[in-house]
DRENTI-568024 format. One record per residue: x, y, z of N, C-alpha, C in turn; residue number from 1. Coordinates in Angstrom, 1 decimal, always signed. Atoms other than C-alpha are relative to their C-alpha. Layout:
[pt [X,Y,Z],[X,Y,Z],[X,Y,Z],NUM],
...
***
This chain:
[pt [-0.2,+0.3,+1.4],[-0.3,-0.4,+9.7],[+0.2,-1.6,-0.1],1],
[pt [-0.4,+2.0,+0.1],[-0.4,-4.3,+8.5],[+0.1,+0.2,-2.3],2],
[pt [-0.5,-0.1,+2.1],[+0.3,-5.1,+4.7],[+0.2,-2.2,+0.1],3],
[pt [+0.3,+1.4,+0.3],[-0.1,-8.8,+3.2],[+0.5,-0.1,-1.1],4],
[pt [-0.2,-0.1,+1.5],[+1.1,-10.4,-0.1],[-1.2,-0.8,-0.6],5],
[pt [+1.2,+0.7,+0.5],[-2.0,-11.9,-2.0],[+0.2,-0.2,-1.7],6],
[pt [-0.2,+0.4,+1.9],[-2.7,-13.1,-6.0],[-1.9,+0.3,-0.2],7],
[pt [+1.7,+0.0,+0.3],[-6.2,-11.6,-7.0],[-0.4,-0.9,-0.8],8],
[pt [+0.7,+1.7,+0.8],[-6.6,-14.6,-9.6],[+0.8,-0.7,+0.4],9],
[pt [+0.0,+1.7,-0.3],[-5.9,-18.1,-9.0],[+1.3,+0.1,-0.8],10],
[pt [-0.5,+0.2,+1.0],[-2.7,-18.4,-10.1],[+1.2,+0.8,-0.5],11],
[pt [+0.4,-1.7,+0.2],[-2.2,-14.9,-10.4],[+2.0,+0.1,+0.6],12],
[pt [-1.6,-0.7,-0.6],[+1.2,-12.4,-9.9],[-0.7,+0.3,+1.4],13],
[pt [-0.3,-0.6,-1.6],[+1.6,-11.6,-6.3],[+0.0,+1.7,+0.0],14],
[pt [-0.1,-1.4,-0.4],[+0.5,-8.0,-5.1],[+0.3,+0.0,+1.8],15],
[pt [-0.6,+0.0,-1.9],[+1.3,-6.7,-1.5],[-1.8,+1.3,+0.2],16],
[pt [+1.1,-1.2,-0.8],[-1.8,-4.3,+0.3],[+1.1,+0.1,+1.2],17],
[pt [-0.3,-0.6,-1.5],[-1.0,-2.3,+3.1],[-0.9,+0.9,+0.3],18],
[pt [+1.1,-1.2,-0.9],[-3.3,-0.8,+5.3],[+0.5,+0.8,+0.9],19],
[pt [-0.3,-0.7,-1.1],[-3.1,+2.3,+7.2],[-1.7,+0.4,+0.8],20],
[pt [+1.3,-0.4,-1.0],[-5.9,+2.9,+10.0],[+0.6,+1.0,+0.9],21],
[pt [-0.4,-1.0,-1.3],[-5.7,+6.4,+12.5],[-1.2,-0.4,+0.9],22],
[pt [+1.4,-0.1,-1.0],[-7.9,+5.7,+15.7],[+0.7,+0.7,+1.1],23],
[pt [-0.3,-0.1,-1.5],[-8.2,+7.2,+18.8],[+0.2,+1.7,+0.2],24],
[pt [-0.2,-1.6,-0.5],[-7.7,+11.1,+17.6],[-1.5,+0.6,-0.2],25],
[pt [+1.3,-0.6,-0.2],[-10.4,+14.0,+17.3],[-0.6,-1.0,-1.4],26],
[pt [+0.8,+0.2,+1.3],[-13.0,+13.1,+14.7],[+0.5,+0.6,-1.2],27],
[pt [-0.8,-0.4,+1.2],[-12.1,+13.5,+11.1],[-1.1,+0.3,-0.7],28],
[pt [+0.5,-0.2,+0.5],[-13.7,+15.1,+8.4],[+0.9,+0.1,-1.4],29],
[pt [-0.3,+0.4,+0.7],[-13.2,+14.6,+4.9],[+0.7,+1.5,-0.5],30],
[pt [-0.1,-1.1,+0.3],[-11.6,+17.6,+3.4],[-0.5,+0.7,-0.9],31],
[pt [+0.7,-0.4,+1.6],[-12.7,+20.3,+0.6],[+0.6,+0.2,-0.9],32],
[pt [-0.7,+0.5,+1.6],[-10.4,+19.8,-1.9],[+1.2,-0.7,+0.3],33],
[pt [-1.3,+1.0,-0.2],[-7.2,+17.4,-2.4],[+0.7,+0.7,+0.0],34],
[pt [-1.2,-1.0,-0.1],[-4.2,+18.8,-1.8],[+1.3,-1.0,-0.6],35],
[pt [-0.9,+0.8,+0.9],[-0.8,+18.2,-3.3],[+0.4,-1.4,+0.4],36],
[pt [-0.2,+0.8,+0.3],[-0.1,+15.5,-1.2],[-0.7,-1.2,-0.6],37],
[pt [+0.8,+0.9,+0.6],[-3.0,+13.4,-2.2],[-0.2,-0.3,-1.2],38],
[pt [-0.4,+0.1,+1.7],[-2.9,+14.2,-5.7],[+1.8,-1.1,-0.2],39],
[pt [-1.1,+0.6,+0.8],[+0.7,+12.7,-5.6],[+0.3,-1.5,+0.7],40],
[pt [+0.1,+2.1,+0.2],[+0.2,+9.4,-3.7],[-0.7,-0.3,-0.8],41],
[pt [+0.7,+1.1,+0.9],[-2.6,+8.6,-6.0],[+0.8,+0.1,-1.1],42],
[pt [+0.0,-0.1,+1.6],[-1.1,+9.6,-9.1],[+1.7,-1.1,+0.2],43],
[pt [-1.2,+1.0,-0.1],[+1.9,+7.3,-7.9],[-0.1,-1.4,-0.2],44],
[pt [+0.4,+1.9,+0.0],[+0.2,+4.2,-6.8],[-0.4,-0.1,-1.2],45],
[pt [+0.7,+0.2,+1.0],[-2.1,+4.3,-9.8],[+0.5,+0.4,-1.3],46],
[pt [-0.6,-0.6,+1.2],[+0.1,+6.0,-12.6],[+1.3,-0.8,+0.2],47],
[pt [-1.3,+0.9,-0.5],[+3.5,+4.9,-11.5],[+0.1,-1.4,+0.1],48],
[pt [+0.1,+1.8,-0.4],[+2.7,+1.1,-10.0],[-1.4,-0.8,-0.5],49],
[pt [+1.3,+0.5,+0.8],[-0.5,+0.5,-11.5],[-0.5,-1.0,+0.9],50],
[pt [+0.8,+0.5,-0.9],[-2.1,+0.0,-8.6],[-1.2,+0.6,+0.5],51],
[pt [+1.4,-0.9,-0.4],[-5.3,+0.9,-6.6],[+0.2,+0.6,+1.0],52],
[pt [+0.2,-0.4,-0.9],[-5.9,+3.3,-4.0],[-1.2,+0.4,+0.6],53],
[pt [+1.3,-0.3,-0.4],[-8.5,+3.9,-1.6],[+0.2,+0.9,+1.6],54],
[pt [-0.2,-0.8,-1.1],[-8.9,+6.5,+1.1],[-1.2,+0.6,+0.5],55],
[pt [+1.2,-0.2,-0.8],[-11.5,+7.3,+3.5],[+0.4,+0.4,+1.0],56],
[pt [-0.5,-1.2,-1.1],[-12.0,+10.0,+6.2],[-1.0,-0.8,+0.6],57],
[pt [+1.2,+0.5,-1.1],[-14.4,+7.8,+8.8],[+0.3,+1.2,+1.2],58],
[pt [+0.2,-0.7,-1.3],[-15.2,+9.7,+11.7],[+0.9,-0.4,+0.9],59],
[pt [-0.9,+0.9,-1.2],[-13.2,+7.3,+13.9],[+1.5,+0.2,-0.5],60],
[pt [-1.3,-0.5,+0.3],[-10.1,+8.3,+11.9],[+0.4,-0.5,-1.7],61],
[pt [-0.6,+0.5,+1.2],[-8.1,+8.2,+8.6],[-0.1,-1.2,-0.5],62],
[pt [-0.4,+1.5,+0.3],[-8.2,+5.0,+6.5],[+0.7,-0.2,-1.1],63],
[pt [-0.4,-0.3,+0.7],[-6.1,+4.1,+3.8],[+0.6,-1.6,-1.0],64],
[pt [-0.4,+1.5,+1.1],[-5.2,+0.9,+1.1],[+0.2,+0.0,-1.0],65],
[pt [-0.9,+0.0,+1.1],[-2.7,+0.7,-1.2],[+0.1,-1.6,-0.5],66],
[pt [+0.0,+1.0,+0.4],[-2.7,-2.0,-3.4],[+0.7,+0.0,-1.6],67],
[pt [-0.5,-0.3,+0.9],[+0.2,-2.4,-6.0],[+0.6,-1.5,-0.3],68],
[pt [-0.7,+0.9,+0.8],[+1.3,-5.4,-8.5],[+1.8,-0.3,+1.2],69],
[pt [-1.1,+0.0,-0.2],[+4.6,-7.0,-6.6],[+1.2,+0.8,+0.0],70],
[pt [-1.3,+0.0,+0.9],[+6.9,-7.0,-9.4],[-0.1,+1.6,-0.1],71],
[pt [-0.4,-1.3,+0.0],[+6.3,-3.1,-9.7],[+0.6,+1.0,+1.6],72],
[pt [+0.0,-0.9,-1.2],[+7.8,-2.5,-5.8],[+1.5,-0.7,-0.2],73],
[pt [-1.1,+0.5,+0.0],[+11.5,-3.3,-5.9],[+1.1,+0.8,+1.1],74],
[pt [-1.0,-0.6,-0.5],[+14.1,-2.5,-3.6],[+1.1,+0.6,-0.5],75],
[pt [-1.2,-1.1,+0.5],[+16.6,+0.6,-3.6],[+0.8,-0.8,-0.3],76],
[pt [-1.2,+0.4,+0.4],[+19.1,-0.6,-5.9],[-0.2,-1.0,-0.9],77],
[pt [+0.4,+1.1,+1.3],[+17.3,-3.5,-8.0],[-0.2,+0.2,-1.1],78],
[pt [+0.6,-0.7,+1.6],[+17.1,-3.1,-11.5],[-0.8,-1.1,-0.5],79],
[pt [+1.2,+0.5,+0.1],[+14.5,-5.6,-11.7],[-0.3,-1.4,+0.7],80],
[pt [+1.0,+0.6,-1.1],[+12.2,-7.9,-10.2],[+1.2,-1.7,+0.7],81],
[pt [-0.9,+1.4,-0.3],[+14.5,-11.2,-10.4],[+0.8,+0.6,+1.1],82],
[pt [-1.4,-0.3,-1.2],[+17.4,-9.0,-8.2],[-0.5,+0.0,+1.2],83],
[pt [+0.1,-0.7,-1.0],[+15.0,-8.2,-5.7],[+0.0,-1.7,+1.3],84],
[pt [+0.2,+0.7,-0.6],[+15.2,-10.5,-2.6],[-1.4,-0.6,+0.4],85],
[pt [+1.5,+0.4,+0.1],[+11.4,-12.7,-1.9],[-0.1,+0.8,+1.4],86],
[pt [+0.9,-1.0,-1.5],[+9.1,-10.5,+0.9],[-0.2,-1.9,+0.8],87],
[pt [+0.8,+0.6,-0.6],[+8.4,-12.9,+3.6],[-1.0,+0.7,+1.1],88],
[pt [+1.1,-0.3,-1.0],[+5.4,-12.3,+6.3],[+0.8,-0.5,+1.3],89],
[pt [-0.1,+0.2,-1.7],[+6.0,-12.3,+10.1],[+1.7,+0.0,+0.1],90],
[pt [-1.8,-0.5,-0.8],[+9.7,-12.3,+12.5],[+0.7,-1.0,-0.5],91],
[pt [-1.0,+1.2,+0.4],[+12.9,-14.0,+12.3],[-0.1,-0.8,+1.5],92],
[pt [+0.2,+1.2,-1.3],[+12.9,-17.1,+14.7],[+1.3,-0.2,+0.7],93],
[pt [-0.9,+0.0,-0.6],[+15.6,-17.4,+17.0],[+0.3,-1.0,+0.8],94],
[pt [+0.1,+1.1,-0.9],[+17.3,-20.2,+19.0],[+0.5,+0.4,+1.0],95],
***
């Protein structure tokens, strides 16, 4: 799993992506119909955070990319965006 914060325009609000990739199990096949959980991450990302989702069964394994506005992901307990503490990228440094 890796996840990024990015600004699709110049300028732009801050979204986060997160990718999930499965490698290394049997081959995957796409299935024949959605099932409840699928119906209820998309209808979350995209109804809920008004974000995009994308999911793909490659052969080599599951793939998956969520992509949601910031300001719509806030930590348990925030009642909005100002409370929430800023995301940084990568570890804490240590002396």
């Amino acid at each position: 799993m890796t996840w990024r914060v990015f600004s699709p325009e110049e300028g732009g609000d801050p979204w986060i992506r997160i990718e999930w990739r499965e490698e290394g199990g049997p081959p995957v096949t796409p299935p024949s119909r959605r099932g409840f959980g699928s119906r209820l991450v998309s209808s979350t990302v995209e109804r809920e955070l008004a974000g995009k989702l994308e999911v793909r069964f490659d052969p080599e394994g599951l793939f998956c990319a969520i992509e949601v506005p910031r300001g719509r992901t806030l930590p348990f307990g925030a009642a909005k965006a100002e409370e929430a503490p800023e995301m940084r990228v990568g570890g804490a440094t240590g002396a």
